[in-house]
C-alpha positions in Angstrom: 46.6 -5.0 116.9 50.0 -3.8 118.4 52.1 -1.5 115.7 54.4 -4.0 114.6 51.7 -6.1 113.0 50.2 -2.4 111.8 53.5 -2.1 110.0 54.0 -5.4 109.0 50.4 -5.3 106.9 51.4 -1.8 105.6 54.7 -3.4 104.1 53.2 -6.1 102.4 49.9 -3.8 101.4 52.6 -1.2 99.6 54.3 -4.1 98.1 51.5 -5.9 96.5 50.1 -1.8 95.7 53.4 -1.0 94.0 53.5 -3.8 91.6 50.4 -2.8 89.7 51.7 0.9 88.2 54.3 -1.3 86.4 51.5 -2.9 84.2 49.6 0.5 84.4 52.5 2.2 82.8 53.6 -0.3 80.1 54.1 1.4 77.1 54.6 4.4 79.0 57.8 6.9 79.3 58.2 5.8 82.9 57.1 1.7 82.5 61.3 1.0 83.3 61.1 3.2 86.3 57.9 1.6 87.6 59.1 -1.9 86.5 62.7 -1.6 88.5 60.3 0.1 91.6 58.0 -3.3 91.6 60.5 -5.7 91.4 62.7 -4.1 94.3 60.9 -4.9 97.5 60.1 -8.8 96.3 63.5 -9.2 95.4 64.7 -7.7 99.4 61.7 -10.2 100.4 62.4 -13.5 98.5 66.7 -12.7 99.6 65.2 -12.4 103.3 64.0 -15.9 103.1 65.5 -17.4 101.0 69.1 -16.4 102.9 67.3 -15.7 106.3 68.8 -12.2 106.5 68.3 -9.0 105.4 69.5 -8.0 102.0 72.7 -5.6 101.7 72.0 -2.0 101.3 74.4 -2.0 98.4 71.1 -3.7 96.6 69.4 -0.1 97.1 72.2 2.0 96.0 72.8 0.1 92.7 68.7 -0.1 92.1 68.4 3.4 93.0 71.2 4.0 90.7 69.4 2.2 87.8 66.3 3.6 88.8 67.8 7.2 88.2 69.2 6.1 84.9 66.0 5.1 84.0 64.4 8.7 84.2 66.9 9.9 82.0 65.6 11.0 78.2 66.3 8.6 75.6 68.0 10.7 73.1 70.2 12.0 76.5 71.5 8.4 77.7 72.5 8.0 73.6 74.1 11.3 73.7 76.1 10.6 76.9 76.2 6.9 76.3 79.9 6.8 77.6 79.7 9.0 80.2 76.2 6.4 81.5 78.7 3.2 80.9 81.9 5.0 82.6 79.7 6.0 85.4 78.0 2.1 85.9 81.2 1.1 86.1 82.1 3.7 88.9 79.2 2.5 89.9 79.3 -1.0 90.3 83.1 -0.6 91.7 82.7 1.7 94.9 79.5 -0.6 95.8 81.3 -4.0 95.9 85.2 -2.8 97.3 84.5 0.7 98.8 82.6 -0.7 102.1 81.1 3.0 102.9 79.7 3.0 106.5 75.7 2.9 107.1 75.4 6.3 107.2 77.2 6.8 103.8 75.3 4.6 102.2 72.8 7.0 103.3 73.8 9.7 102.4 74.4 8.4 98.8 70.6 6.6 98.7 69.8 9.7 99.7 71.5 11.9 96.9 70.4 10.0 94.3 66.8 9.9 95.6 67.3 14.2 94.9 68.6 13.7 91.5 65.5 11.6 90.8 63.4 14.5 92.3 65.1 17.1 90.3 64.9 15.0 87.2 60.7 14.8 87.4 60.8 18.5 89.0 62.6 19.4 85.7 59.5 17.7 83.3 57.0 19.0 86.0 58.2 23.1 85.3 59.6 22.3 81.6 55.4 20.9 80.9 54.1 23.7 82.7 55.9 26.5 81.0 55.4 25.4 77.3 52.0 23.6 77.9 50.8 26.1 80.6 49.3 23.2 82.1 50.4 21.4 86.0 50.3 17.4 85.3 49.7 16.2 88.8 51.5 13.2 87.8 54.9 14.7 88.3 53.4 16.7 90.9 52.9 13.4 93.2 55.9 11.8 91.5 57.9 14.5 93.2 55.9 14.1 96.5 56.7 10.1 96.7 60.4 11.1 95.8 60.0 13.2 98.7 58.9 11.0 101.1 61.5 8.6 100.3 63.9 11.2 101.1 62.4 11.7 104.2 62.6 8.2 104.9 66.0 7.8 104.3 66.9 11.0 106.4 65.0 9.6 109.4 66.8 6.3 109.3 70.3 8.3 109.0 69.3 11.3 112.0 66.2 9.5 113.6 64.5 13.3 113.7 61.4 11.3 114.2 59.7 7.8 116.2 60.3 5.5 113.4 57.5 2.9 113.9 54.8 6.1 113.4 56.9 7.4 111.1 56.9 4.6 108.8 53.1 3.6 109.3 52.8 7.5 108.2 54.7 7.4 105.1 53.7 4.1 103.9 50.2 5.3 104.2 51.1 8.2 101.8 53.6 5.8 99.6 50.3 3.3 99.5 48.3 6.0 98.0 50.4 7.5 95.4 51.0 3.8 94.5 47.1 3.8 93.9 47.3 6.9 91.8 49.9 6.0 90.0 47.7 2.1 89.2 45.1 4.1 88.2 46.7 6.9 86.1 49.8 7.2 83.3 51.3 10.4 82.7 49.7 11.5 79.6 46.0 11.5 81.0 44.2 14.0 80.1 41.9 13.7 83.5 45.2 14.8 85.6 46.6 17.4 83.7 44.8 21.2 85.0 
């Protein structure tokens, strides 16, 4: 088997992998983040053939957008409720009439994908200093935010071959899309 069909199998192995944390974390504090996460690589699937092209990278930045918003405390998005809706807004207005180049785009996926990291870094230290305990939930979370980053910053520089480099960080997104199927945050099992 040549690598394109090695790559092809891991896309469609992550997708169908990724869609099970979001009924492993229902009820959970991250079940919208892992609900927005499942539904974004069947909806860039059914646009490819359903409008036989590939789907805009505008789709990413505003799901990545809602994606951070989703990590955001509760009581915080009530608190800064008008700051959330000003910045959707923002949002929603530079992605449909600013027409950033590739690389910006990139560089923007690529910022919010850091916020998201230093969002779960934050509950990662914040558990371990007044529960004196390392969840390795947010530990991986913050590796799979990682390689996303890395992703992203490969596709913008091309520091590395792409077709090995994706095969190797789908392998690792694969996995932590196992862990997260099999645990939820609050386990007891994955907290040291």
């Amino acid at each position: 088997m040549n690598l394109i069909g090695i790559s092809q199998i891991l896309f469609y192995t992550s997708v169908v992998i990724w869609l099970i944390p979001a009924f492993r974390q229902y009820h959970s504090k991250l079940f919208v983040f892992f609900f927005i996460l499942a539904l974004m690589d069947p909806i860039s699937i059914a646009y490819l053939y359903i409008l036989n092209k590939v789907i805009p990278v505008e789709f990413y930045l505003f799901a990545n957008y809602v994606l951070l918003i989703s990590l955001i405390d509760r009581e915080a998005l009530k608190r800064n409720l008008f700051f959330v809706v000003i910045s959707f807004i923002i949002i929603l207005f530079l992605i449909t009439f600013a027409n950033f180049s590739i690389n910006q785009n990139f560089i923007i996926l690529i910022s919010i994908q850091f916020l998201m990291l230093a969002i779960i870094l934050k509950r990662f230290i914040v558990n371990y200093a007044f529960e004196k305990s390392i969840n390795l939930f947010y530990l991986l979370l913050c590796f799979y935010f990682l390689t996303n980053i890395t992703k992203f910053f490969n596709v913008l520089t091309g520091f590395a071959d792409a077709t090995a480099f994706f095969i190797i960080t789908s392998i690792a997104q694969i996995i932590f899309g196992l862990f997260f199927s099999i645990f939820r945050e609050d386990n007891p099992k994955i907290i040291l």
